[in-house]
C-alpha positions as CSV (number, residue, x, y, z in Angstrom):
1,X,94.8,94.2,35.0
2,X,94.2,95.3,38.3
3,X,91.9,97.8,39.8
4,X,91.2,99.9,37.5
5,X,88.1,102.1,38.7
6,X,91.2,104.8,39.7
7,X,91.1,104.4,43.2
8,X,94.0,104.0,45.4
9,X,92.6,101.7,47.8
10,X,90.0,98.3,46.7
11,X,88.3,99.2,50.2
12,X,85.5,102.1,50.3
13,X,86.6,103.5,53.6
14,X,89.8,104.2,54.1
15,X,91.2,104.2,57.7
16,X,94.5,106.6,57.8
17,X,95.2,104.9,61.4
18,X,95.6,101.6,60.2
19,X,98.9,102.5,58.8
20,X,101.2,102.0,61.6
21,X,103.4,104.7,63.0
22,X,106.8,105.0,61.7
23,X,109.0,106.8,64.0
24,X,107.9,105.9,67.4
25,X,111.2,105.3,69.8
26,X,113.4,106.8,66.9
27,X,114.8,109.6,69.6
28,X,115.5,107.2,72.3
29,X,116.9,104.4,69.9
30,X,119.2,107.1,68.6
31,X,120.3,108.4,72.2
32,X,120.5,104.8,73.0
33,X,122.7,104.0,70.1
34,X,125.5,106.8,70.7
35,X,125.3,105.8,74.5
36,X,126.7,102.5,73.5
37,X,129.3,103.7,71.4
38,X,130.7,105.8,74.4
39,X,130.5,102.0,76.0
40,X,132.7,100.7,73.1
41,X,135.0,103.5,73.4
42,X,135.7,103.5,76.7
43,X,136.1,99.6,76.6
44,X,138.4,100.2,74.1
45,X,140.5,102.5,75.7
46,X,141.5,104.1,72.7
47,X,139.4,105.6,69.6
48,X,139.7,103.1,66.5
49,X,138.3,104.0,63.2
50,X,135.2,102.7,63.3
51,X,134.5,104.5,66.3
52,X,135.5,108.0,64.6
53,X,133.2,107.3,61.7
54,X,130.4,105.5,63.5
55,X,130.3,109.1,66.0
56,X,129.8,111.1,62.9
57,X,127.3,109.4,61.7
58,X,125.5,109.0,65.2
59,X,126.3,113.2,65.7
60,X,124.7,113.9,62.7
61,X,121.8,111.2,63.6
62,X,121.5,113.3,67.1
63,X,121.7,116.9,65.2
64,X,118.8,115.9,62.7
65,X,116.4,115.0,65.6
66,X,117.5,117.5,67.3
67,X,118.9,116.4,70.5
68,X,120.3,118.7,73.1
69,X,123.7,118.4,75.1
70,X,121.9,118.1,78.0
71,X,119.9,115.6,76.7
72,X,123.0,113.2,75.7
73,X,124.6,114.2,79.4
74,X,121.6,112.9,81.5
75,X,121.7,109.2,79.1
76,X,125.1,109.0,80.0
77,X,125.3,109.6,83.7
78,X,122.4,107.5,83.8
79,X,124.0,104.4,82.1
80,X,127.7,105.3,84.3
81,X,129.8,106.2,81.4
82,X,132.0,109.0,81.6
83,X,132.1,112.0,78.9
């Protein structure tokens, strides 16, 4: 049956900081993630498909959290790759 008094939680007190946070390193993971597809690319030499369509979706990735130009410019002269 399970609980059925109508209460979300079986405990009395319930701690909202328990829950664990959910989108800590998000921004840097995505910074970090188009970074390494300029890697790829330039390793590659040339731009296959799966570069193209692994961009967009990292572009639109970056645009949604909204990161800058300058933001992407300064990851990438720190890590050495070229534009």
């Amino acid at each position: 049956m399970g609980n059925t008094s109508g209460a979300k939680y079986k405990h009395m007190m319930y701690n909202v900081s328990r829950a664990s946070q959910k989108s800590g390193k998000k921004l840097e993971k995505a910074i970090a993630r188009y970074v390494d597809l300029m890697k790829k690319e330039e390793k590659a030499g040339v731009e296959t498909k799966w570069i193209y369509k692994t961009r967009l979706k990292a572009n639109a990735r970056l645009k949604r959290y909204g990161v800058t130009q300058t933001m992407l410019d300064a990851a990438l002269a720190k890590k050495g790759v070229k534009k």
